[in-house]
C-alpha positions as CSV (number, residue, x, y, z in Angstrom):
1,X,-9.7,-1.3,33.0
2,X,-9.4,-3.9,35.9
3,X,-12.2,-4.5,37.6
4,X,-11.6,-4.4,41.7
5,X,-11.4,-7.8,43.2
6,X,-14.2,-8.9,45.2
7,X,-13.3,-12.1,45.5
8,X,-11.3,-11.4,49.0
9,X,-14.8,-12.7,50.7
10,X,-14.0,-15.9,49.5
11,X,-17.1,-17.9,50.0
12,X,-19.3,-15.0,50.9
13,X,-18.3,-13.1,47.8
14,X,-22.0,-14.1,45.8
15,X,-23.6,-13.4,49.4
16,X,-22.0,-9.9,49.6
17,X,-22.7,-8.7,46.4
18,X,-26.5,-10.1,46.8
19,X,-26.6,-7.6,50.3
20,X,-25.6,-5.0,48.8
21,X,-27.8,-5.0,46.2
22,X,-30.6,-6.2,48.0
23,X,-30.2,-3.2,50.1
24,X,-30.0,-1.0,47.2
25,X,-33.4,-2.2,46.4
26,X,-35.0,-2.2,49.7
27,X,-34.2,2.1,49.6
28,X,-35.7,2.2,46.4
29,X,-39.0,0.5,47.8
30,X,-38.9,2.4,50.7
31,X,-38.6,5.8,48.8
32,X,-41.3,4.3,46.1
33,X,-43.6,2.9,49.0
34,X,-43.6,0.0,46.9
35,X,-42.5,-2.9,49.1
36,X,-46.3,-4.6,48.7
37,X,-46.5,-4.3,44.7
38,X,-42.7,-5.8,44.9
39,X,-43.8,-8.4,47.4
40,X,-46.8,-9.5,44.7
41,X,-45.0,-9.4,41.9
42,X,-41.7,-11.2,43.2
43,X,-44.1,-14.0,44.9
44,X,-45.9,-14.4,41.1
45,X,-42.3,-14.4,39.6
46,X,-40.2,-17.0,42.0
47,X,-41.6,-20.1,41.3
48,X,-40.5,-19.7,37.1
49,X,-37.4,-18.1,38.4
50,X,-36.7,-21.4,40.7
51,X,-37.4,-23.9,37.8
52,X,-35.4,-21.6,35.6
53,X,-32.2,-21.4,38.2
54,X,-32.3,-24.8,39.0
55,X,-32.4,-26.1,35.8
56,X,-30.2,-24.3,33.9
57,X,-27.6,-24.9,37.1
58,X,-28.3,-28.6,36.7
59,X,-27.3,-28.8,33.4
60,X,-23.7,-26.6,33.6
61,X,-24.8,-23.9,32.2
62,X,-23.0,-21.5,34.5
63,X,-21.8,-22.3,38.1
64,X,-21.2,-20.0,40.9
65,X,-17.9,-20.7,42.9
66,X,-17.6,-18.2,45.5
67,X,-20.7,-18.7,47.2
68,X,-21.2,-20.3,50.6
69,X,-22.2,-23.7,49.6
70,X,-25.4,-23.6,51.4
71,X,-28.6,-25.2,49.2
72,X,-31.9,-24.9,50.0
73,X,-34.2,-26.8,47.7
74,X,-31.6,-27.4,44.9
75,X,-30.0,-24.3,44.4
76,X,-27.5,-22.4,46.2
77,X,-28.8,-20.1,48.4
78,X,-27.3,-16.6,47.1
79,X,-30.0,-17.8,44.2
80,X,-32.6,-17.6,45.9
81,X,-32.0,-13.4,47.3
82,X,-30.8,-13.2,43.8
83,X,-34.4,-14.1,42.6
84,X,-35.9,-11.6,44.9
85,X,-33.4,-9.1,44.7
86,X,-33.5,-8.5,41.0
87,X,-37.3,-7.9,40.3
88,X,-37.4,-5.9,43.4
89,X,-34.6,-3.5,42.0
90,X,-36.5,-3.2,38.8
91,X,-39.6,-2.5,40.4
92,X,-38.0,-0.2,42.9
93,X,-36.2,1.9,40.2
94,X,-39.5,1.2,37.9
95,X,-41.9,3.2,40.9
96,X,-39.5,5.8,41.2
97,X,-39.1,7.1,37.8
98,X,-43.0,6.6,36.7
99,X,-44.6,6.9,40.4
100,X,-47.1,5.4,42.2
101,X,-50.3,4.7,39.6
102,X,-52.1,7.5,41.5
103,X,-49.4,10.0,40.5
104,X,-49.4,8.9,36.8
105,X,-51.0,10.7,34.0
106,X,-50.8,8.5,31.3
């Protein structure tokens, strides 16, 4: 099965993908009322996920080609929403199914 071509945003293709995601997430966190535990634990998380991008995109281990080209500190920018964007889906997805701590039971 072919997958549908994205690719037709050229280099906005990474950015696209990382808004629509991103606002994916930010539904969750609004439905979870969990924007401020996300906000913690994505500001604990992005500074391993930085070293972690950046290096492993220093030394070829993958490369991104349709993104804008824009780098902030190293790394392409798309990198940096995709650090927030990805614990802020789990957590998001993580509040709805289980609740806020108040609700829980275990």
């Amino acid at each position: 099965m072919a997958l549908p071509d994205i690719g037709v945003f050229g280099p906005y293709t990474y950015l696209m993908t990382e808004v629509l995601f991103g606002s994916f997430a930010a539904v969750l966190l609004w439905r979870a009322n969990a924007f401020r535990r996300a906000g913690k634990t994505v500001a604990v998380l992005y500074p391993i996920a930085y070293v972690w991008d950046w290096y492993t995109l220093e030394v070829g281990v993958f490369s991104i080609p349709l993104r804008t080209g824009v780098e902030l500190l190293g790394i392409p920018l798309e990198e940096h929403i995709f650090i927030v964007v990805v614990p802020s889906l789990v957590i998001g997805i993580h509040e709805l199914v289980h609740g806020s701590p108040d609700d829980r039971t275990e």
